[in-house]
N, C-alpha and C positions, 0 to 999 in steps of 0.2 A: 504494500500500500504506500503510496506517495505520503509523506510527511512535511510537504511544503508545499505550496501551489503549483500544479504541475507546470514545468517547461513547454515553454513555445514548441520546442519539439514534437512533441505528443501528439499537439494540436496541428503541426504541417505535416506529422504523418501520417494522421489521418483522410487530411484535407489531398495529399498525394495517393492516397489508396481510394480516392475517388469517394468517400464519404458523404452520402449526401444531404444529411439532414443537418441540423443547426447543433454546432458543437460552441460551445458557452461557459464561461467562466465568472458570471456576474455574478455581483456580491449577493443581490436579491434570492435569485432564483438559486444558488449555493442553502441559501438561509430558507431558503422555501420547502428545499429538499432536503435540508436535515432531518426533517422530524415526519413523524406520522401520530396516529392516535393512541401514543405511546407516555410515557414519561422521558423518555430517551433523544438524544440528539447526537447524531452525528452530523460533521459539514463534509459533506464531497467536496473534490479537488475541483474536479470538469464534471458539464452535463454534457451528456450527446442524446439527440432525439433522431432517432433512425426512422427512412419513409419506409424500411420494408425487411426480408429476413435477408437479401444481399448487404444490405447498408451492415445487418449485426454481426454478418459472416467478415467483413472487411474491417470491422472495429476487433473481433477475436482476431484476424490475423495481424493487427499490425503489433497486439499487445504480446502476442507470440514469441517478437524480436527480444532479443535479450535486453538492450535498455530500457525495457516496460515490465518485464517480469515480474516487478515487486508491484505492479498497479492491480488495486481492485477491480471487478468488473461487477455490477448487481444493476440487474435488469428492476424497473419498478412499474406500479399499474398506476390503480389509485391512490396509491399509500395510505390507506384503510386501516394499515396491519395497528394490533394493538399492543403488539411487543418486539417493534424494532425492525422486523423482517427485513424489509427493503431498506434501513438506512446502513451506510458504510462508508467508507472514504473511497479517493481514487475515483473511477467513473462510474457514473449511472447515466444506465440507457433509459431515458426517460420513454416506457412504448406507447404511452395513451394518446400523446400528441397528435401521434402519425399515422400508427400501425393500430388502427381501430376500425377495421373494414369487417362487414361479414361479407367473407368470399362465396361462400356455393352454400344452399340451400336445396337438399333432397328430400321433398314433401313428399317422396313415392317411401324413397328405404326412411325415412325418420330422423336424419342427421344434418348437420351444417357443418363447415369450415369459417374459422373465425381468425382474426390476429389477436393477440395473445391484450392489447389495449381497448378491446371493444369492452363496452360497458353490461352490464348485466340486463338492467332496464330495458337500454337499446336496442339489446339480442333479443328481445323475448317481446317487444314493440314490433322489430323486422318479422321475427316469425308469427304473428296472431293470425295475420290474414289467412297465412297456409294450415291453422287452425293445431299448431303445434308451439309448445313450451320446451323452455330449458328450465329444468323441474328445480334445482338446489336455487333454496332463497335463503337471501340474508338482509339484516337490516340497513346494509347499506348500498341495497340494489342501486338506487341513482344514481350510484357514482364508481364502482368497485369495480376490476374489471375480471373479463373472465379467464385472462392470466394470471391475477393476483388469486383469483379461486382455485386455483389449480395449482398453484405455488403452495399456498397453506390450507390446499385439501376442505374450503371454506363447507359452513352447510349452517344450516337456522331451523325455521319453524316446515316441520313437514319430514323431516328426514326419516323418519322414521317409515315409512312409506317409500318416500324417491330417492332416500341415499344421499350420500356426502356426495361433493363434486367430484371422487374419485371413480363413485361408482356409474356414473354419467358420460363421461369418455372412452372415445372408441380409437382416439390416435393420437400422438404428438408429433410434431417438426422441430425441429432442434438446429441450433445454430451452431458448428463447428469452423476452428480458421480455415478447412479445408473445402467446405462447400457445408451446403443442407443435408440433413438427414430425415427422412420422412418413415417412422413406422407403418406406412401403408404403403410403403412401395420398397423393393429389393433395395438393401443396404449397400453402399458404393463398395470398393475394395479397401479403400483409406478409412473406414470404418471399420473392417475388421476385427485388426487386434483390438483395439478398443473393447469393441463388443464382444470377443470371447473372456476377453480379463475379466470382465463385468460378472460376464453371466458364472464364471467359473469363481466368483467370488460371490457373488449371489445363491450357489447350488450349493456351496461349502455352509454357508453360515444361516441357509433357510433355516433346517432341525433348532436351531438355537433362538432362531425370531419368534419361531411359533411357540414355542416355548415361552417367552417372556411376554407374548403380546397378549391380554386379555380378548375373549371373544364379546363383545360389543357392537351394537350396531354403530358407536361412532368408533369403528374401527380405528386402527395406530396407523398411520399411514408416513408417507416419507420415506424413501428407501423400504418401497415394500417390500423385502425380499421372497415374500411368501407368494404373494400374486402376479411377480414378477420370472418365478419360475411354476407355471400352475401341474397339476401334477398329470395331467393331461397331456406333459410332453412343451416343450418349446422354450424360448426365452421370449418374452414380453418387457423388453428393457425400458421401453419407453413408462412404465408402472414405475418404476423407480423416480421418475421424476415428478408423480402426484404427491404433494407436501412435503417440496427435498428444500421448498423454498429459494429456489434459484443455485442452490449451492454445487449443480452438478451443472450447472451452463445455462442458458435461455434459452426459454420455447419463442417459436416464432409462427406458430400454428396449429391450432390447437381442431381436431372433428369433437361436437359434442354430440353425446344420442339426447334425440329429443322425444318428449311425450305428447299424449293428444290431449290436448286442450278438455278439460271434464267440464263439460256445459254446469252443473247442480253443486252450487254451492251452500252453504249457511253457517252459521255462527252461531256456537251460543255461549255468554258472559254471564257464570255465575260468581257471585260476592260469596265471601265467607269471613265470619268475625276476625279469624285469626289467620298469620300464615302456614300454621300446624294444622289448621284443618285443611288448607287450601291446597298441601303436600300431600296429604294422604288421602283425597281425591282421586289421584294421577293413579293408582294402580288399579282399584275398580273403573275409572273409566273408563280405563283399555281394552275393555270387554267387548268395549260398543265399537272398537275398529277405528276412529276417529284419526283424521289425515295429521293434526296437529295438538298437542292439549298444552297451553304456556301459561305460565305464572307471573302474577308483579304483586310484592309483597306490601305491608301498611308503609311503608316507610317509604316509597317511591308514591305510592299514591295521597301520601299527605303533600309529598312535593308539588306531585301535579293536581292535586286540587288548590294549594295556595297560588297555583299559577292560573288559577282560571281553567286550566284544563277539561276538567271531569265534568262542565258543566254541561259540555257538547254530549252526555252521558244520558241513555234516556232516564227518565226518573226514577224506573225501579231500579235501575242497578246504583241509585245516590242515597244508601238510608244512613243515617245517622252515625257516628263514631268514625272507627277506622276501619278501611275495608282492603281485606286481599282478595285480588280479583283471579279465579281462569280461566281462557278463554279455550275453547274446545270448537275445533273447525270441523268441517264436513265438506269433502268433496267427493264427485262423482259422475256415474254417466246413466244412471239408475234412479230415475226419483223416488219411485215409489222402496227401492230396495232401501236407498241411503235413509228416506222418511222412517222407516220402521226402524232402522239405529238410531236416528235422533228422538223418535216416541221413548225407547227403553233408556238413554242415555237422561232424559226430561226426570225422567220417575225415579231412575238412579238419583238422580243430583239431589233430589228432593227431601230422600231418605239418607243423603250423610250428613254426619254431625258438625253442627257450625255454619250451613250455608240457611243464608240471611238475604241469598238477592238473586234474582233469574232474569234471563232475558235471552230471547231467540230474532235473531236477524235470517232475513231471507232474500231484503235485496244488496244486488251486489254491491251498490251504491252506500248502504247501511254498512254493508260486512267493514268496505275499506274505511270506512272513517272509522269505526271502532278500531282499527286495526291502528289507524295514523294518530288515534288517541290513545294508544298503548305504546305506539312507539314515541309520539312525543313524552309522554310519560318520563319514560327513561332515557329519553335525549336530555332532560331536565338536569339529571345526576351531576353532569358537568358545570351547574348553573348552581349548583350549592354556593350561596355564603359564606365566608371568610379564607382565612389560607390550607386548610387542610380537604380536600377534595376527594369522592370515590373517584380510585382510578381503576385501571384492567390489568394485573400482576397474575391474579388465581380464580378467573372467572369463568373459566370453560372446564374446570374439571368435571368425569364425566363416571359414573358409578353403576350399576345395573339399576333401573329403577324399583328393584324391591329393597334395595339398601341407601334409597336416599333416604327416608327420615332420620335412621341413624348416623351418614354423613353429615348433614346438617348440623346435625345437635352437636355433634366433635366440631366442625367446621365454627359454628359460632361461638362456641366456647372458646375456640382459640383467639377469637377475634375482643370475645368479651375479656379475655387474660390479658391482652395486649388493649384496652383500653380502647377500641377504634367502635366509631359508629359503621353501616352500612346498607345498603341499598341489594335487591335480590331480587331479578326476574328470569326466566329459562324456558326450557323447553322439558319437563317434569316427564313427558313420555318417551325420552331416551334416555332421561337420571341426568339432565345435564342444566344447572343452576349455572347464571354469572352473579356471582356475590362481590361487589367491588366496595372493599374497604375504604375509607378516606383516610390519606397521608399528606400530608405539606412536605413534599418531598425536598424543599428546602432546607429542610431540618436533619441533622443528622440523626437524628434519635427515629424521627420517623423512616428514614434510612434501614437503620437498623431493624425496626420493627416489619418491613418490607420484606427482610432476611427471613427474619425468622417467622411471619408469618407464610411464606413460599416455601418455609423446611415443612411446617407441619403441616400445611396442607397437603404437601409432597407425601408425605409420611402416609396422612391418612387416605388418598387414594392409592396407594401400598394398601391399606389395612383392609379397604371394602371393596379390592379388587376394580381398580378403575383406573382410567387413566386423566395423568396430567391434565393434556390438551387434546380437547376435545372437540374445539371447535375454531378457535381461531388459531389455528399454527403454533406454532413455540418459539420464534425469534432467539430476544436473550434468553428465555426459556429454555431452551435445549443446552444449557448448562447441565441438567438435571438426566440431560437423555443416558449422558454412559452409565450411570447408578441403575436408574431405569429399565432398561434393556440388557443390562449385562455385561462383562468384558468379551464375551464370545462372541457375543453378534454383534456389541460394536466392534469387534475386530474386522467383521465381514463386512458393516457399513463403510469400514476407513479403506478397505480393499475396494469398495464400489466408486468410493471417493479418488481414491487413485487413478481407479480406471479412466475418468471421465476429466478429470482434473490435477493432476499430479501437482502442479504448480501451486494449489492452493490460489487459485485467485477470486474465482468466481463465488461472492458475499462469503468472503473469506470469518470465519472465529463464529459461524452458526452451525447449528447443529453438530455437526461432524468435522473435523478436523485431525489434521495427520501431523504435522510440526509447529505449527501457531497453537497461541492457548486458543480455548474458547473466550467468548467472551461471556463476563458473569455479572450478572441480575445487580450488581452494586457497584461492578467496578466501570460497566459502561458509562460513559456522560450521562448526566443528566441534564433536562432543559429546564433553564430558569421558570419557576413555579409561578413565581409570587412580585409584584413591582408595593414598591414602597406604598402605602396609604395614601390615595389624594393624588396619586401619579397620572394624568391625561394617557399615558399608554397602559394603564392598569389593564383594559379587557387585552391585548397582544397577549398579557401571559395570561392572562383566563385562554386561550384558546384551546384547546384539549385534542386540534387536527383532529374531530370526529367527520371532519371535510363535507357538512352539507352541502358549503357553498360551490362543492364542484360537478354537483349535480348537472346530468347532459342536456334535461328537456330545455327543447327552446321556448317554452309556454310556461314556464317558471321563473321567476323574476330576479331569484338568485342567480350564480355573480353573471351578469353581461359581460363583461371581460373577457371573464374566464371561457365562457362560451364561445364567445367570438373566435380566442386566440388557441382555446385547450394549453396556454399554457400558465401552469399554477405560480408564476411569481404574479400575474394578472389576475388573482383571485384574493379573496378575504382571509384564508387561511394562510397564504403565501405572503402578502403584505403584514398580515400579523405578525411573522415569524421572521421578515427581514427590518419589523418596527423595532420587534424585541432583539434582534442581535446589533441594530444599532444601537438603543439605548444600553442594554451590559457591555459594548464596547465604548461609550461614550462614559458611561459611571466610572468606569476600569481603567479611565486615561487611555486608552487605546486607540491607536486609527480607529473612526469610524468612516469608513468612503459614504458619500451620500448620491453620489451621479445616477447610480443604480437603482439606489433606495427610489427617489425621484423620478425617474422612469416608471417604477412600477406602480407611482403613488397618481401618477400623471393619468392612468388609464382608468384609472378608478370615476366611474359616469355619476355618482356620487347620487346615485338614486335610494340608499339607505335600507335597501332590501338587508340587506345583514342584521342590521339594525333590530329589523323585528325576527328576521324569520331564523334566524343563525340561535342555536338552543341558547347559546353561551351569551349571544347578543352582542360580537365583536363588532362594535360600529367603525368602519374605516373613517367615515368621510370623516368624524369628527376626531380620531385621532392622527389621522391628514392633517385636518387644521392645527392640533397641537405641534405638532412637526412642523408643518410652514412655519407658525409662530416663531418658535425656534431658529429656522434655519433661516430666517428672513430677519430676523434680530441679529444675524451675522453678516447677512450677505445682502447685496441690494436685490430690490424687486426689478424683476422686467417690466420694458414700460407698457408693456401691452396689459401687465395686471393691474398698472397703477392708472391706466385711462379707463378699467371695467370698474374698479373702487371708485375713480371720481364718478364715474358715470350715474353709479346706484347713490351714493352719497346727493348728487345734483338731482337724480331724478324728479323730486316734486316741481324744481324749476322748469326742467324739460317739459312737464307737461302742463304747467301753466302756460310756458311760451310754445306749445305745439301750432298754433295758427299760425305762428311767426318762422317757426322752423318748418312744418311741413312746405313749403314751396322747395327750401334748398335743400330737406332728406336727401332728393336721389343724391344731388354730390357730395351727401357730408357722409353717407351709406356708403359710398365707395371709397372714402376716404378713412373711414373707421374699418372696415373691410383692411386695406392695407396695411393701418398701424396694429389693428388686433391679431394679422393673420388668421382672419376668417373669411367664411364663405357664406352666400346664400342668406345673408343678414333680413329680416322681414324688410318689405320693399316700402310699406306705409306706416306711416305716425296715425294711430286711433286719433279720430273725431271725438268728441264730448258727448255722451248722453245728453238728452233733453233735460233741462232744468230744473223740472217739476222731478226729476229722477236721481237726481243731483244734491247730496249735503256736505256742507263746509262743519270738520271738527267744529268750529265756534257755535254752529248752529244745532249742535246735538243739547244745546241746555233749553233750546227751544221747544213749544210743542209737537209734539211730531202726530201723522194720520195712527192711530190705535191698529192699524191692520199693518203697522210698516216692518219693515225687518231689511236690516243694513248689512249692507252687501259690502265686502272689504276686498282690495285687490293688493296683488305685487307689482313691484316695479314694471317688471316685463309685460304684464299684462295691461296695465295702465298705459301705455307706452305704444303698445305694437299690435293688440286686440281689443280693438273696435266690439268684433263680431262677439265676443263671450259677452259682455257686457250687454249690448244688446240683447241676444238670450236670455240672458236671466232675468233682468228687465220683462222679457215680454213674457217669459215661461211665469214665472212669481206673479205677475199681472193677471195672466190667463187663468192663474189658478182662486185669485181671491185676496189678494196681497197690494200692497205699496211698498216697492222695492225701492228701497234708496241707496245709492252708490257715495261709500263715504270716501271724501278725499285720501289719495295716494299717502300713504306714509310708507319708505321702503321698511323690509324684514330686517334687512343686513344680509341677505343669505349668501351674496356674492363676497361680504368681508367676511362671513362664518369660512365658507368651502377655502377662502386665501390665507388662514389664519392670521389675519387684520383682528386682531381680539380686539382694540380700544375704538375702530371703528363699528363693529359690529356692534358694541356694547353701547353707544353712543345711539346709532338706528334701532337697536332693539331696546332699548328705555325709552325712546320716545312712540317707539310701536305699542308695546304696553301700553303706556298713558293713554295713547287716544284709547286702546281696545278699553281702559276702564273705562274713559269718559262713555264708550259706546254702549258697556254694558250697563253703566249708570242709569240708561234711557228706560233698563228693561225689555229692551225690544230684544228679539232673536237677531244672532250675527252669524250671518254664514258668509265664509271665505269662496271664493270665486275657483282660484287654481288648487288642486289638492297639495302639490309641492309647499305651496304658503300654510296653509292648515295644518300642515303634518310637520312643517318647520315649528312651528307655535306649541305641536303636543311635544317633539320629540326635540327639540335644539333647545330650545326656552328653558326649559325645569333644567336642562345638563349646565347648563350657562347661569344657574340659580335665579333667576327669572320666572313670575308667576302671572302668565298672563291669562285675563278671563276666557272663558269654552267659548271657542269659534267651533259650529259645525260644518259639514260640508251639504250641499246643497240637500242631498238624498236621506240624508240624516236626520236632516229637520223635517221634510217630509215624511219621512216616515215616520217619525216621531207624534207626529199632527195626525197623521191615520190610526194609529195606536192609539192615541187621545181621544180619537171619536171623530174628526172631522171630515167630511165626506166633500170631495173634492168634485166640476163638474165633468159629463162625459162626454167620451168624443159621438162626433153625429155620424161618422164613416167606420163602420166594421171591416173585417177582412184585408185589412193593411197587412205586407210581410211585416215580420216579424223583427224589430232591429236587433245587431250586435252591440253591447255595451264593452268599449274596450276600456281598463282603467289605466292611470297615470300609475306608473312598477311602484311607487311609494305610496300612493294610494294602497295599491292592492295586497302590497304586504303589511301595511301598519294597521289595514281593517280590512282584512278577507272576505268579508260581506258586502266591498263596496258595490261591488255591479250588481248583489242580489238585491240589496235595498234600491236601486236605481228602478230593478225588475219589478218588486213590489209596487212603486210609487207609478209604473205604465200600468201598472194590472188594476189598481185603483181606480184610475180614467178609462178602462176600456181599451187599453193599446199593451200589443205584445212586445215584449224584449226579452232576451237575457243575456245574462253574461257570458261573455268569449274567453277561452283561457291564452292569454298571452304573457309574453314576457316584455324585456322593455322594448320600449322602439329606437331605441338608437340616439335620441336628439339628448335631451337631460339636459337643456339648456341650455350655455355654451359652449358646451363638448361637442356639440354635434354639427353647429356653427366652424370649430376652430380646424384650422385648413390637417394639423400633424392626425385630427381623428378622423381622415372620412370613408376611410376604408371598413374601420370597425363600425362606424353609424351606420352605414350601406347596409352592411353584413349581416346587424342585427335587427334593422326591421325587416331585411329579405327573410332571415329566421322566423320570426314569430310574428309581424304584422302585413306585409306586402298581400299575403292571402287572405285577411280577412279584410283586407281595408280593397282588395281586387275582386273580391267575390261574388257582387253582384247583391248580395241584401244589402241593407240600411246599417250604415254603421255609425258609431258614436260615441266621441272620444270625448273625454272628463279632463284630462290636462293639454294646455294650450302647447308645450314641448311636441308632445303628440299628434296635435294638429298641423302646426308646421310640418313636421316631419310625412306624413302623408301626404302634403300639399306638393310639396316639394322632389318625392321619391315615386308618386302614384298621381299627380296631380287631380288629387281628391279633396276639394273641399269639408274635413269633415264637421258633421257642428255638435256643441254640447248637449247632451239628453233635454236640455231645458230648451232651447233653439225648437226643439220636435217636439218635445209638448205643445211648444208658443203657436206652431202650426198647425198641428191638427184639433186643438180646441178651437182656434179662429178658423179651421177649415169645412 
């Protein structure tokens, strides 16, 4: 392994062996790739992202040469892993980037070809139409891929039925410095020796594996030597590489078998007082055949009830106290067969002791949100309060399930000896619990406590005949494996190791190892836990890399970047992790470079989706702005951000003298176009509402009409949309109301996003003021653009700032129909139906917005609903500035260009949004209220 930044060498020798994807050495994406959802940090020397399995065959060959010897090589997916797996020095193939294609899909024999960076979701998205799954799920389908499944042999809810990922494979392709190797097709001659060392080290040390390996359905897997020679006759070497963890080379091609799609699903979620009762469940209800049976204990669901959670719960599964919940699934291709196990499993549940709550789902619609309210649940874990945290050390160990209650009761007691609180939910019908302790692994003590609660838990699946790891791989864990398995068969695993790798390069010090130590559970880095009290980069080290934000769908609003580019220094998890290795190199006196940092901070659209939706709630923009703060207290601003600060700062003037300026816009638009380096600037300065629509702050001490309700803008929208204002005007009109438009006061949100702290805090004290003065009135205030509204819930209170509840338009409406008030109808039936598209900050900081839009049509007699989209690309001046237009293009092509082209009625809530359709689809679109305004006057 490289011990120093590696040599320009490395990097021309690659680039001379014709390498074609992006080889990179930035500080960011170094600091991005350290870590996974681990406690652990390692920093790579060099990234390389390979287009394909040539690019990975010519990165083994050139490391081959003897001045690269000592360089690591570990291939990475998602970096999901929860104990290390993918992190090392030296190089990583980053594969998800690139090599994320599903190559051939055979809807006749049942299988696909995939590269080894496809996503799990994605694969199983491609295959629905041909009415076929890729059966092993886990919890972090979105994003995981299905070469990191296959690396640590992954599997979750259902296994017990479809098998781990090992038992789902039908081939592998493998990358050698000599060419590809494909288990489906005759092995070249350069393969050879290779492959008889293997197998003749594999046939020697089988009698001794099966020996040591419990029979389990969450089998030992990783150098299997047992199914790797079956007894059937052959060698099946490519078996050795399912949960070897990259440590015998990369796959660069992965056939999965696939299943048929089981039309009949259902759910059912019973409560029980305690977790004792809710464990001893699992073996009676295996009677009933059930596809999955999973547990979450009182202590996760007191979490997620003070998160508001459990309220999305229907009411019998919410009585009173503490409740552990489990959920027992049903799938199939037999209604009536599967109905008659859920009739007997009903009457089961009814008669054991301590179940206090019942409830049966049927549509599929019901099943998944119960399911995304179990897994937020314990997305939550990571979201605890103060420095000590559950993390993932000993949470997949796996026992026969008629010896979990007594593991448990050992298990917790250990925990209770060691003083730690914890969290516990699983998969109970294969004995397989995640219990994750909370440690402030900052501490040495809880260090230590780390130790020795991994001894005993070691110990005690020793005692109840189970094993370690059970479900997510063993990274540093495989520390444990030679005690484990024996010195016999690890003698035959270090023979298999030889065979395929003698050099020891390939994630060198895991599992298996011939001359390097391993590496061990305490003595690996760890990554900085915990930032000082009060610190603006506090959430960086909350981050826990549970990687929501690198979730693939383009209809999800999490990270835009990320999406756009697939690469994770452009994500929320990856700027977390290059925030926090500058700030402990900054505390540390140490270089910290920032060119890099700044790059990655730059692509951030600043639309706050992390904010809400990220469990841990790592909000970039705003610790961006702490950063700028900082590095702009060193360094001077560019003038292009010091003309957008005066701009928002002058705004009210701008629009007082808009008569006076609208003549000269077009040349002053082309000449701020120049100095901002931007593009496509709106072409007109907004006209003024009608008068009688029109109030001056001074005149809110006035009487006002008893029906009125005062409409508040941003800078931008006061400025450049005419048309929204209108809208709402006439929508609020149409409906019953006297809508008043209270003069511009900016947010500051252009000095928040610059971290300008003393100007923002100057615009946002005088923003408050007026919003008291407005709410003084008592009249309803509803904000115009969502980005201002959600600036107000979500920047204001962090900034210690209390400003009165602005709603957004559909909010107050709704709210008036829930009151009783009945709004009038339209006189034309049979209008299509429109799409409600939200502004991505809208839609992540109130998941409901486009349904409440939907209600407030269904009120009047007019259909809508909400569309699932992600962002559109613009985000205000990101989308404007000339360095993004590649990535703005990219991602409304992604997730808006279709529904804003489709042909129904579409209708977009933030004015960023509008733009951006106008300009990429030359679609006018207009705000929900705009369509009210017309077809009540039509």
């Amino acid at each position: 392994m490289l011990d120093s930044p590696p040599s320009q060498s490395l990097i021309d020798a690659l680039r001379a062996a014709c390498f074609q994807g992006e080889i990179e050495t930035d500080h960011a994406l170094r600091a991005a790739m350290s870590t996974d959802n681990s406690v652990y940090q390692i920093t790579p020397d060099l990234i390389a992202a390979p287009r394909d399995g040539q690019d990975v065959v010519r990165a083994l060959a050139v490391l081959e040469a003897p001045a690269f010897a000592d360089v690591a090589l570990t291939a990475r997916g998602g970096g999901t892993g929860t104990n290390g797996q993918s992190l090392n020095r030296g190089l990583i193939l980053d594969m998800r980037r690139h090599m994320n294609r599903v190559l051939e899909i055979n809807a006749t024999e049942g299988w696909a070809d995939v590269e080894p960076g496809v996503v799990l979701d994605e694969l199983n998205d491609t295959l629905r139409p041909h009415g076929w799954f890729f059966a092993p799920e886990t919890s972090t389908s979105t994003r995981c891929t299905i070469g990191g499944m296959v690396s640590t042999d992954a599997s979750g809810k259902g296994s017990r039925v479809y098998g781990k990922t090992s038992d789902n494979i039908l081939g592998l392709e493998i990358a050698r410095p000599q060419g590809l190797l494909s288990s489906l097709a005759p092995a070249p001659d350069w393969a050879a020796p290779m492959l008889a060392a293997a197998e003749d080290a594999a046939r020697q040390g089988r009698a001794a594996f099966i020996d040591a390996t419990p029979r389990l359905n969450r089998r030992f897997t990783g150098y299997d030597l047992e199914r790797a020679c079956p007894e059937a006759g052959g060698f099946e070497w490519w078996r050795l590489f399912l949960g070897a963890e990259g440590t015998l080379g990369p796959i660069t091609r992965i056939r999965v078998k696939l299943r048929r799609i089981e039309p009949e699903k259902r759910l059912i979620v019973a409560g029980f007082a305690c977790f004792r009762d809710a464990l001893a469940a699992a073996t009676p209800l295996l009677a009933d055949d059930p596809t999955a049976i999973e547990v979450m204990d009182e202590w996760v669901q007191r979490i997620a009830q003070d998160a508001g959670i459990l309220a999305r719960l229907p009411e019998s599964l919410r009585p009173e106290g503490p409740v552990a919940y489990v959920f027992i699934e049903f799938n199939g291709h037999d209604a009536a067969e599967m109905q008659a196990r859920i009739t007997t499993c009903l009457e089961r549940l009814r008669s054991l002791p301590g179940q206090i709550a019942l409830h049966q789902a049927r549509d599929p619609a019901e099943i998944r949100e119960l399911w995304a309210i179990r897994s937020a649940g314990v997305g939550l874990l990571g979201k605890v309060d103060g420095p000590a945290r559950p993390i993932a050390f000993v949470e997949d160990c796996v026992v026969p399930p008629e010896n979990l209650p007594a593991f448990v009761d050992d298990f917790l007691q250990v925990l209770k000896d060691n003083g730690l609180g914890f969290g516990i939910y699983g998969h109970v019908d294969v004995g397989c619990l995640h219990i994750r302790p909370a440690l402030n692994i900052d501490q040495t003590t809880d260090r230590t406590k780390l130790v020795a609660v991994s001894d005993a838990v070691f110990a005690l699946t020793r005692k109840y005949g189970g094993i370690f790891w059970g479900e997510h791989g063993k990274g540093v864990r495989g520390a444990y494996l030679p005690e484990w398995i024996g010195p016999g068969a690890y003698a035959a695993l270090q023979s298999v190791k030889r065979a395929f790798d003698p050099a020891e390069q390939f994630n060198p010090g895991k599992l298996v190892t011939l001359d390097r130590p391993l590496m061990g559970i305490v003595t690996t880095p760890f990554r900085p836990f915990n930032a000082r009290l009060g610190n603006p980069l506090e959430k960086a080290f909350r981050c826990n890399g549970n990687a929501q934000c690198l979730g693939y769908q383009a209809a999800v609003p999490m990270c835009p970047s990320f999406k756009a580019t697939g690469d994770l220094r452009h994500s929320p998890k990856g700027r977390a992790d290059a925030l926090r290795a500058w700030k402990v190199a900054r505390d540390a006196g140490q270089p910290a470079p920032e060119n890099d940092l700044m790059a990655a901070l730059d692509t951030c659209l600043g639309c706050k989706a992390c904010a809400s939706s990220c469990p841990v709630q790592v909000d970039i923009p705003s610790m961006r702005a702490a950063f700028y703060a900082d590095h702009y207290s060193r360094n001077a601003r560019p003038l292009s951000d010091r003309l957008v600060l005066a701009a928002e700062r002058l705004s009210p003037l701008a629009v007082t003298l808009s008569p006076l300026l609208r003549p000269v816009w077009p040349l002053a638009r082309r000449l701020a176009e120049r100095a901002l380096k931007t593009v496509d600037m709106p072409a007109h300065l907004a006209r003024p509402v009608a008068a009688a629509h029109r109030v001056r702050l001074a005149d809110l001490d006035r009487p006002l009409p008893g029906n009125a309700v005062l409409l508040w803008q941003d800078w931008f929208t006061a400025l450049f949309d005419a048309k929204v204002a209108q809208d709402a005007i006439a929508g609020f009109s149409a409906l019953g109301y006297h809508p008043l438009l209270v003069a511009m006061r900016p947010a500051g949100k252009a000095a928040q996003n610059m971290g300008a702290e003393s100007a923002f805090r100057r615009m946002a004290g005088r923003q408050v003021a007026a919003l008291q003065k407005g709410a003084a009135t008592g009249l309803p205030m509803i904000g115009l653009d969502p980005a201002f509204v959600m600036m107000l819930r979500q920047d204001y209170p962090k900034a210690g700032l209390t400003p009165p509840p602005v709603m957004l338009g559909q909010e107050f409406l709704a709210a008036e129909i829930a009151a009783g008030r009945r709004f009038p109808q339209v006189r034309v039936q049979g209008k299509a139906a429109a799409r409600i598209l939200s502004h991505c900050t809208e839609q992540t900081a109130l998941p409901n917005a486009g349904a409440l839009w939907a209600q407030v049509f269904a009120a009047i007699g007019m259909k809508a609903a909400p569309a699932a989209s992600g962002c559109c690309g613009m985000a205000g001046l990101f989308g404007h500035q000339e360095r993004h237009q590649a990535m703005s293009r990219k991602l409304y092509d992604m997730s808006w260009r279709d529904h804003v082209e489709g042909g129904a009625p579409v209708l977009a809530s933030g004015f960023s949004c509008r733009c951006q359709a106008e300009r990429f689809s030359d679609k006018g679109l207009r705000h929900p209220l705009g369509m009210i305004a017309d077809t009540l006057r039509g």
